[in-house]
DOVOTI-301051 format. One line per field, with one value per atom (N, C-alpha, C): x, y, z; atom name; residue number from 1; residue in three letters. Coordinates in steps of 0.02 Angstrom, whole numbers, plus 50000, padded with zeros to 5 digits. Each point is the difference from the previous one (the first is absolute). Example, Ala and Ser with C-alpha at 12.3 -4.5 7.8 and 13.67 -1.06 7.14 Angstrom:
BEGIN
east	[50660, 49955, 50045, 49982, 50042, 49961];
north	[49716, 50059, 50060, 50053, 50059, 50055];
up	[50390, 50000, 50000, 49964, 50003, 50037];
atom	[N, CA, C, N, CA, C];
n	[1, 1, 1, 2, 2, 2];
res	[ALA, ALA, ALA, SER, SER, SER];
# end
This chain:
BEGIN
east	[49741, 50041, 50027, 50060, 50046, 49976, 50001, 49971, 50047, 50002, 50065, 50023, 50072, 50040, 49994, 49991, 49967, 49998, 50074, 50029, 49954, 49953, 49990, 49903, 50003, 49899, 49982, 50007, 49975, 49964, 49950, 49977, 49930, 49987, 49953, 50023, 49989, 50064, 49942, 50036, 49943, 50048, 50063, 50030, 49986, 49981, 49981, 49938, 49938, 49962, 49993, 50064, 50005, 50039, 50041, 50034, 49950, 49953, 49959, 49946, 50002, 49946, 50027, 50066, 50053, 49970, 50026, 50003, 49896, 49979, 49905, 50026, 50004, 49994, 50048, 50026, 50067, 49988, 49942, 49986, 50057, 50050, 50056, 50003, 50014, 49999, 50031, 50050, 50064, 50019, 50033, 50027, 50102, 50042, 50077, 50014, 50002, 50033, 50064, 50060, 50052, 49993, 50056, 50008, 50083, 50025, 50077, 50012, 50072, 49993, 50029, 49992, 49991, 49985, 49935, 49974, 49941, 50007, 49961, 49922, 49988, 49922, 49975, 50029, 49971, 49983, 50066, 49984, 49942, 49978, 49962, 49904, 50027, 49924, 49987, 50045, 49999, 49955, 49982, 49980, 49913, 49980, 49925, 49978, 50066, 49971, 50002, 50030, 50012, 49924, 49968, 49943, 49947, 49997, 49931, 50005, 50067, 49983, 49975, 50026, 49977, 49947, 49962, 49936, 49931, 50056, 49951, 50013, 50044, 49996, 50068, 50044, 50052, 50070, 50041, 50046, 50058, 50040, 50051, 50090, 50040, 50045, 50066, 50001, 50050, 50071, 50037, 50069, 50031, 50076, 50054, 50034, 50023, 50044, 50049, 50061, 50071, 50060, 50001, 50067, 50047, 50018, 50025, 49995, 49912, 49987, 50002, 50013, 50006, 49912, 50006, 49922, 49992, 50025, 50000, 49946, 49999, 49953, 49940, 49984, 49950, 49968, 50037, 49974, 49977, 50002, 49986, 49931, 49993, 49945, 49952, 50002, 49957, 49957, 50066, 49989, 49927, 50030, 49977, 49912, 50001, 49937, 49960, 50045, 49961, 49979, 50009, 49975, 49939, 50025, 49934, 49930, 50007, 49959, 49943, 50058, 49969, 49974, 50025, 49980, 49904, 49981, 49925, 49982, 50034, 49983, 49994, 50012, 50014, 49945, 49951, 49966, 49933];
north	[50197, 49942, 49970, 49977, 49979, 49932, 49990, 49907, 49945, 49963, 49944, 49971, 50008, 49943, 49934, 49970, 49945, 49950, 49988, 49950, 50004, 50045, 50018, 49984, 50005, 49985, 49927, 49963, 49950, 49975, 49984, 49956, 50033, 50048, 50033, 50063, 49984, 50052, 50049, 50074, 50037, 50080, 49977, 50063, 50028, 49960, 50024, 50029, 49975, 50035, 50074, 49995, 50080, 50060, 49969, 50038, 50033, 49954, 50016, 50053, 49983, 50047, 50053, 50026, 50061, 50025, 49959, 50033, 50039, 49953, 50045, 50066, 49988, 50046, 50053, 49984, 50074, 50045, 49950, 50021, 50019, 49942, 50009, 49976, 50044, 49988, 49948, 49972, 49959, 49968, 49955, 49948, 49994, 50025, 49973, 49955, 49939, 49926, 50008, 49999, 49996, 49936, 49954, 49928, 50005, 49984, 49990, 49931, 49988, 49949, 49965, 49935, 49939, 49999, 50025, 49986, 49951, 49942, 49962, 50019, 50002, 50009, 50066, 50049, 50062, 49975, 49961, 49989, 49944, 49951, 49954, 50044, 50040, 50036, 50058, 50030, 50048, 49970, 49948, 49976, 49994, 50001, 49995, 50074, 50035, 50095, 50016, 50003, 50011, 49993, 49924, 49990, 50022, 50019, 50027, 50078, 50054, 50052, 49997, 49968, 50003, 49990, 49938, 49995, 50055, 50051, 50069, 50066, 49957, 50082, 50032, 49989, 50044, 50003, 50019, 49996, 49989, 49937, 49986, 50023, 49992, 50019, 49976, 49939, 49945, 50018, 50018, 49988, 49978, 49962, 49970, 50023, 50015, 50014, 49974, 50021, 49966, 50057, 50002, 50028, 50042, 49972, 50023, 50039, 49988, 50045, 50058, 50050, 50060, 50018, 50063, 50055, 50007, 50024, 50039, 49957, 49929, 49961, 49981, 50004, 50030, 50038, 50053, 50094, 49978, 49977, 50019, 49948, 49919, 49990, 50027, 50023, 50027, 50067, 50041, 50062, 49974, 49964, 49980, 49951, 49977, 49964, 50057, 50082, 50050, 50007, 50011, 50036, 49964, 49927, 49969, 50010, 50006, 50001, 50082, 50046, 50073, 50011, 49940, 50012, 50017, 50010, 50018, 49945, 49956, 49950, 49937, 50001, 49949, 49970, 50056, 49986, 50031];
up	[50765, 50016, 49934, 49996, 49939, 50017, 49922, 50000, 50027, 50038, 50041, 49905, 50046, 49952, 49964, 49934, 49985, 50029, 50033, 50030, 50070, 50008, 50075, 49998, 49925, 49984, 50014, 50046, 49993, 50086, 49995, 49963, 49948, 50030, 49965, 49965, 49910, 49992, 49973, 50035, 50002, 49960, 49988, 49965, 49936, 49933, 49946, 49993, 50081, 49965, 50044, 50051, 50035, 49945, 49972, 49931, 49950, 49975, 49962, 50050, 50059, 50034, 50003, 50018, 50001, 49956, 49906, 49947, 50006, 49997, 50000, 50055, 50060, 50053, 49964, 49992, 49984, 49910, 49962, 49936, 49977, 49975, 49963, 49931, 49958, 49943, 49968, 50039, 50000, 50043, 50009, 50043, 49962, 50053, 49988, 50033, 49976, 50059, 49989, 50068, 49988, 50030, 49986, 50029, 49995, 50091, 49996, 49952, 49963, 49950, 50050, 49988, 50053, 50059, 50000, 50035, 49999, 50013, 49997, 50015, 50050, 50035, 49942, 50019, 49941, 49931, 49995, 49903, 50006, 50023, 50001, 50018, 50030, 50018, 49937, 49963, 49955, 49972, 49967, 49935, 50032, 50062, 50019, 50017, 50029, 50010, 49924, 49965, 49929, 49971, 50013, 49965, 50040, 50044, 50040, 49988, 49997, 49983, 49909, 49981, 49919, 49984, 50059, 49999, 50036, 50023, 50048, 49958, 49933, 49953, 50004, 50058, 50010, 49953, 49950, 49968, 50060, 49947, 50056, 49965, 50045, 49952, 50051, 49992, 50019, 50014, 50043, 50018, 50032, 49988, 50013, 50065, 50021, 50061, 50032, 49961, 50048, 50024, 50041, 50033, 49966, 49945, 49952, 49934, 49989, 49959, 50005, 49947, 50009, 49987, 50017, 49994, 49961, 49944, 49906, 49986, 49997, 49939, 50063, 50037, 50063, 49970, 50008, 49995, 49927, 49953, 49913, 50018, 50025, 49990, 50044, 50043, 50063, 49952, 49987, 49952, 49957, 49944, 49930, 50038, 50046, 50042, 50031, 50029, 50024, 49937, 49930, 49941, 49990, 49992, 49972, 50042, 50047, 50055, 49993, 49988, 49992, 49933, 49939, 49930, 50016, 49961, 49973, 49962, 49980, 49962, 50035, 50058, 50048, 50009, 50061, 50012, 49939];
atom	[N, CA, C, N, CA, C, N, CA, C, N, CA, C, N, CA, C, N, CA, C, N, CA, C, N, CA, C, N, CA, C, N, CA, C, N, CA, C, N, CA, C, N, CA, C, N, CA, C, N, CA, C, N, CA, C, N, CA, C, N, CA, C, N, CA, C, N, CA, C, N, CA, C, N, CA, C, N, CA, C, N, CA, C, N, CA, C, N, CA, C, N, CA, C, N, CA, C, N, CA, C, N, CA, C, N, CA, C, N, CA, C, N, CA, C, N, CA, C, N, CA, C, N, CA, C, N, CA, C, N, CA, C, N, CA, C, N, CA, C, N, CA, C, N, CA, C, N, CA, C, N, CA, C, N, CA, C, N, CA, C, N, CA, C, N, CA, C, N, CA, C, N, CA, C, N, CA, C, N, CA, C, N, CA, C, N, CA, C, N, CA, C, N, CA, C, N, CA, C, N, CA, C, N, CA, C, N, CA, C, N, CA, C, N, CA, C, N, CA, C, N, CA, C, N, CA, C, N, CA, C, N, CA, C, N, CA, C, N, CA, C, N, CA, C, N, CA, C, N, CA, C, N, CA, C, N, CA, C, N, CA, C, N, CA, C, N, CA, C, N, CA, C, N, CA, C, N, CA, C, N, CA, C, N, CA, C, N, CA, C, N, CA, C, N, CA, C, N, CA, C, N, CA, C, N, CA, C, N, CA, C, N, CA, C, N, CA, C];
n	[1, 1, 1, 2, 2, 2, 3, 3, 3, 4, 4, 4, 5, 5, 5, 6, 6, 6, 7, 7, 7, 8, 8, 8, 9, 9, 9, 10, 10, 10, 11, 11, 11, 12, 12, 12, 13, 13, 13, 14, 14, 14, 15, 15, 15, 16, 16, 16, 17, 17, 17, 18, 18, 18, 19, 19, 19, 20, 20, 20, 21, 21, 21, 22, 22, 22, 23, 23, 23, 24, 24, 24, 25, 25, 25, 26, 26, 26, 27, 27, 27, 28, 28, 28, 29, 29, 29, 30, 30, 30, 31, 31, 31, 32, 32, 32, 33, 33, 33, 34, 34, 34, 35, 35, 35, 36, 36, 36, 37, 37, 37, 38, 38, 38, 39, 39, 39, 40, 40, 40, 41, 41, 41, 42, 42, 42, 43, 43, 43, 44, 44, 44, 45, 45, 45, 46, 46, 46, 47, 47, 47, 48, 48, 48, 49, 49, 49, 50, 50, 50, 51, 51, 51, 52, 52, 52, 53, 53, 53, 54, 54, 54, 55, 55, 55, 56, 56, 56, 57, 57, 57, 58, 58, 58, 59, 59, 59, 60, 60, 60, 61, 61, 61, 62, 62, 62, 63, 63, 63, 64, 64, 64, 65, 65, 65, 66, 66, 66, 67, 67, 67, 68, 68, 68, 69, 69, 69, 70, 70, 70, 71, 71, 71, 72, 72, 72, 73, 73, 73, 74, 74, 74, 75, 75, 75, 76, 76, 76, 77, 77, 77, 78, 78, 78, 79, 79, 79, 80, 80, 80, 81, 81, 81, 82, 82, 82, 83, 83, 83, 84, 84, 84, 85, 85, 85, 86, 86, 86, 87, 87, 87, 88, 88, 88, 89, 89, 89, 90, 90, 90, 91, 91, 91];
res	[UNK, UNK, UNK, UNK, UNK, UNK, UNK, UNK, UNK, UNK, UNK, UNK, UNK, UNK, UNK, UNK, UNK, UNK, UNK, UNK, UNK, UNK, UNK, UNK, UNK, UNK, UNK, UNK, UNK, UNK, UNK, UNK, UNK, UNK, UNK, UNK, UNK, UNK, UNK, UNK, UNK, UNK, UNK, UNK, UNK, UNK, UNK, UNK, UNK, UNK, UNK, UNK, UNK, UNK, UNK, UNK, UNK, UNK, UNK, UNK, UNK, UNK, UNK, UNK, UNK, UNK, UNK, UNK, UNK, UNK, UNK, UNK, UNK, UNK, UNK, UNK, UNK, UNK, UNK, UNK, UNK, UNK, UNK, UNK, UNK, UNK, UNK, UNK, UNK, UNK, UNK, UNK, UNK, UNK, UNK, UNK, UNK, UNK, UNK, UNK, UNK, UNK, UNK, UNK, UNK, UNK, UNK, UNK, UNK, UNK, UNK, UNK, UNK, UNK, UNK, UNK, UNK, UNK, UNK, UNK, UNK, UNK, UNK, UNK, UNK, UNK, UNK, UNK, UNK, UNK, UNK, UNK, UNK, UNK, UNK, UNK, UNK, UNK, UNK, UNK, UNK, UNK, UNK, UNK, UNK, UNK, UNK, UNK, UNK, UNK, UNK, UNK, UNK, UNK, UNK, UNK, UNK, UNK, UNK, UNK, UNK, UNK, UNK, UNK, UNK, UNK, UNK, UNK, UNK, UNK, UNK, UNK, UNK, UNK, UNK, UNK, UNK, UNK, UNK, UNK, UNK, UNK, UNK, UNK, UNK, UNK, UNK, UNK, UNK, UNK, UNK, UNK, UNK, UNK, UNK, UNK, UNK, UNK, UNK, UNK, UNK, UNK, UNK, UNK, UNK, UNK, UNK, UNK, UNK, UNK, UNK, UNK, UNK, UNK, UNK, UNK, UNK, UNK, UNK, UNK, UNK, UNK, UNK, UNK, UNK, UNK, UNK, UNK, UNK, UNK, UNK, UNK, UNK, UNK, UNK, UNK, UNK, UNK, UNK, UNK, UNK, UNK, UNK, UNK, UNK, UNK, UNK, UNK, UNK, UNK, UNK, UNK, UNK, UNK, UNK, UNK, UNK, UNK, UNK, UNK, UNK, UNK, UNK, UNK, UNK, UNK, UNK, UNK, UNK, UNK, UNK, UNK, UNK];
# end
């Protein structure tokens, strides 16, 4: 089950800590947040999923999302976030 919409967690908001349960259950090395840009509810909840995976260990690697952006500078940090992730020095 996909975690409800922020705008949709209330009164008991129970989405950051199903995200973080995903990330354990699925043993991911990584976490990619995309957030559409203005979006209110998303961007206001980023900043508490943000700190609960950081606080379960998981590397995060923050992105923007508008309509208009192109893929190229996507594809290079996603790329350059798969590397760090596979480095030997990482972990």
């Amino acid at each position: 089950m996909s975690p409800p919409c922020p705008i949709k967690d209330f009164p008991v908001r129970k989405r950051t800590a199903h995200i973080v349960n995903l990330a354990k259950e699925w043993n991911v090395a990584g976490v990619i947040e995309i957030q559409q840009k203005f979006c209110d509810p998303h961007e206001l909840d980023k900043v508490a999923v943000s700190k609960a995976l950081e606080e379960a260990g998981f590397p995060i690697l923050n992105l923007e999302a508008d309509v208009i952006m192109p893929v190229g500078p996507f594809r290079i940090r996603v790329e350059a976030f798969l590397e760090i992730l596979s480095s030997d020095d990482f972990f």
